[in-house]
Structures are given as structure tokens and as C-alpha cells.
C-alpha positions in Angstrom: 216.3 233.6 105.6 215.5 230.7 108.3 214.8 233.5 110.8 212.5 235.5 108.4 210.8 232.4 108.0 210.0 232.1 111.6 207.9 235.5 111.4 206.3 235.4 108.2 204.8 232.8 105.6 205.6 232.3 102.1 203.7 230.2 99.3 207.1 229.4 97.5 210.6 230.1 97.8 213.5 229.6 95.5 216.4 228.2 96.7 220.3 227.2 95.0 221.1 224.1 96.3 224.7 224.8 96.9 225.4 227.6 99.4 227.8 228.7 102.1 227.0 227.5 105.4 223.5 225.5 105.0 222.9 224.0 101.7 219.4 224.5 100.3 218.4 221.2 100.6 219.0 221.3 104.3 217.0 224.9 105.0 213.9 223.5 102.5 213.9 221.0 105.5 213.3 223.4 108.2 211.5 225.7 106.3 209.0 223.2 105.2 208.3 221.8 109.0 207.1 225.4 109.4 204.8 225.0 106.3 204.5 221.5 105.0 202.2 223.4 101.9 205.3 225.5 101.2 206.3 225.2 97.2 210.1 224.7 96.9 211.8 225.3 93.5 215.7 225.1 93.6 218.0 227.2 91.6 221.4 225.2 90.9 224.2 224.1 88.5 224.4 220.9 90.4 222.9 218.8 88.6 224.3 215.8 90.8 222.6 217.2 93.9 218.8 217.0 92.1 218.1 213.2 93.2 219.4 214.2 96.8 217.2 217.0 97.0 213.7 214.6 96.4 213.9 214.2 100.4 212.1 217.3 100.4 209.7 217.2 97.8 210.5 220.4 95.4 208.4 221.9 93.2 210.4 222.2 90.5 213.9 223.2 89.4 216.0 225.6 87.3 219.1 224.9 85.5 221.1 228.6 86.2 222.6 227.9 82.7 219.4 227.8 81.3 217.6 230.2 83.8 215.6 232.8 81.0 214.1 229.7 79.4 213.4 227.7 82.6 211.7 230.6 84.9 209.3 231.1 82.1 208.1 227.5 82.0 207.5 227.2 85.6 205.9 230.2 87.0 203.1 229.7 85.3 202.9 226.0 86.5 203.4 227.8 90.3 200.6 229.9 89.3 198.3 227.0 88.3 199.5 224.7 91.8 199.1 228.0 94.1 195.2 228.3 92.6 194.1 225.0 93.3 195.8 225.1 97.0 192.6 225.2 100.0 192.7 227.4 102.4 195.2 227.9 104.8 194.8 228.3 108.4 197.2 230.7 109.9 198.2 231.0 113.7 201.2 232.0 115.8 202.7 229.9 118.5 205.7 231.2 120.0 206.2 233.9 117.0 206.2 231.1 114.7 203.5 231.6 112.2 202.2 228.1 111.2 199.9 227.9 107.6 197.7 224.6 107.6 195.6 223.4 104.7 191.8 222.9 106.5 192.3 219.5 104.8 194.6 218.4 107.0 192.7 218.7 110.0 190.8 216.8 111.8 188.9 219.2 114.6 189.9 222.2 116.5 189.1 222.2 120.2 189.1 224.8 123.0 190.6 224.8 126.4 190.4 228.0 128.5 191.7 230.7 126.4 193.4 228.3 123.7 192.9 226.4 120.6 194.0 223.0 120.5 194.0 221.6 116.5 194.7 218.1 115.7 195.4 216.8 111.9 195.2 214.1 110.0 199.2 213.2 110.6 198.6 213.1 113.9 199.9 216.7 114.9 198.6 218.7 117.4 198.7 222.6 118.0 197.9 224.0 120.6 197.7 228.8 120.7 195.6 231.2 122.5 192.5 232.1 120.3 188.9 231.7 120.4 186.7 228.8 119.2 184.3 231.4 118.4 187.1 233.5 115.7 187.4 229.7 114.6 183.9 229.0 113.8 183.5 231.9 112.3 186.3 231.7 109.9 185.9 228.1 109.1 182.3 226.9 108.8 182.3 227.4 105.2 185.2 225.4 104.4 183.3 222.1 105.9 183.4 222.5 109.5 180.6 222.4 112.1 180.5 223.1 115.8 180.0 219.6 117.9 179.9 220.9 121.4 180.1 224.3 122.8 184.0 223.9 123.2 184.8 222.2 119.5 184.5 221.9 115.8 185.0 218.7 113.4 185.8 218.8 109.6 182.6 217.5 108.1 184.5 215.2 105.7 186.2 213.7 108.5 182.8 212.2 109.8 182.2 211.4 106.4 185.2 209.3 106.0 184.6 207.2 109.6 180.9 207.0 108.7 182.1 205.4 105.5 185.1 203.3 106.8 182.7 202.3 110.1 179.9 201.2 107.3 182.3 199.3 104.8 183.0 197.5 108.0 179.8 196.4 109.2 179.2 195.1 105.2 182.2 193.0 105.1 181.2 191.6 108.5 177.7 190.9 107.9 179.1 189.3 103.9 181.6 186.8 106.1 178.7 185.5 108.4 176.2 185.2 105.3 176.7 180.6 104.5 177.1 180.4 101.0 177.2 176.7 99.5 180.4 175.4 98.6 178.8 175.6 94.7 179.5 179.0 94.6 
């Protein structure tokens, strides 16, 4: 399962908690470093395990002695949180296939023949490709082209703008006298 993860991408996976070898909690781990997005309900009769398992930020999670009654209940929740996820940029590095929600980054650059992206955690990626592809897939999901080499998520600008004029404010409100009085 961990090496079919490595070549293709998923939107959810189910997973028992308790299993031979690797326990569930530990494979949501390394599959979810591969796609942080990635929607992980776990399948168990552990009950104990559940709070150990938050480390990884499931989904959801089905009781197998109630599993008719609990599948029901969430798939349609999965089916509500999978329509409201944004787009997803997908890119191989290394035959890993990598899925990034365009919120999460910050710009996407070019170097040569490769794509450097850096997100808002600080991450950076860095695959052959062209800016141009790029621009072309992503300009209607808020980002613009700065410079013949680059392309910045509009809402990013937006954010510093705000951040760099909330600043200016506050410093102009501290050097304003006001009387004692008030």
C-alpha cells in the first residue's frame, strides 16, 4: 500500500488501525507527507487506539462492529469535504506524485528547465516543467505572472499588502499625542 502510494494519489483511504507489521496510525503518517490533503478514515475495534491516532488528523472513524451503520453516515460527509476541497496541483519528483492545494502556495518560480514552488509552511519543490504549463493551468485559480520566470498567488499579495498596511496604521496611531484625558 505505502509503495502504491508513491505512484499514484488518492483523495481518501481507509485504514484499520491495528495491522501486522505497520499499524495504520504509523502508514497515515507517511502517507499523509505525500498528500497533507489526503482524507484518513480508520477502520478498527480498538477503541483505545482512537485518541492515539489524532497525531494524524483522521477524517473520521468506523467502529467494525457497527460498520453497515457507520459507512453510511460518513460517506456522504466524505462526499460533502471532497466538494469543497480547491484544486490540487499535481507533480512528480522522483516518481513520487505530490497533490498541493493552490492555497497553500505561495509562488511558483522557474530555473532552467524546472519549477521551483514554495508554500505557505515554508516547503519548497523543486521538478522539471514549464512556467508556461503553470501559467496556463493556474491563472484562474488567483495566480498572475510577476516576471518572465515566476508567478505569485494573488491572495498572497493581498495578505502582505494588508499585514504591511495594518502596520503602517498602528505606527502612525502610536506617534499620534493624545492628552492624558483620554
Amino acid at each position: 500500500m505505502l509503495v502504491s502510494n508513491r505512484t499514484g494519489s488518492f483523495d481518501i483511504i481507509f485504514l484499520d488501525i491495528d495491522m501486522p507489521d505497520i499499524d495504520g496510525i504509523a502508514a497515515a503518517g507517511i502517507i499523509k507527507k505525500q498528500n497533507p490533503k489526503l482524507l484518513v478514515v480508520f477502520v478498527t475495534s480498538k477503541d483505545e487506539l482512537v485518541y492515539k491516532s489524532f497525531e494524524v488528523h483522521p477524517f473520521g472513524y468506523i467502529r467494525k462492529s457497527r460498520f453497515s451503520e457507520e459507512i453510511s453516515k460518513i460517506v456522504p460527509d466524505i462526499k460533502d469535504e471532497l466538494s469543497y476541497k480547491e484544486y490540487m496541483l499535481s507533480f512528480k519528483i522522483e516518481g513520487v506524485i505530490y497533490r498541493l492545494c493552490v492555497d497553500e502556495i505561495v509562488y511558483i518560480q522557474s530555473t532552467g528547465n524546472y519549477i521551483i514552488i514554495k508554500t505557505t509552511d515554508g516547503a519548497v519543490y523543486k521538478y522539471k516543467d514549464s512556467i508556461s504549463k503553470k501559467e496556463n493551468e493556474l491563472w484562474k485559480h488567483g495566480f498572475v505572472r510577476t516576471h518572465e520566470m515566476s508567478s505569485i498567488a494573488l491572495k498572497i499579495v493581498f495578505v502582505y499588502f494588508v499585514s504591511a498596511f495594518l502596520g503602517i496604521i498602528t505606527y502612525i496611531i502610536r506617534k499620534i499625542p493624545v492628552p492624558k484625558k483620554h
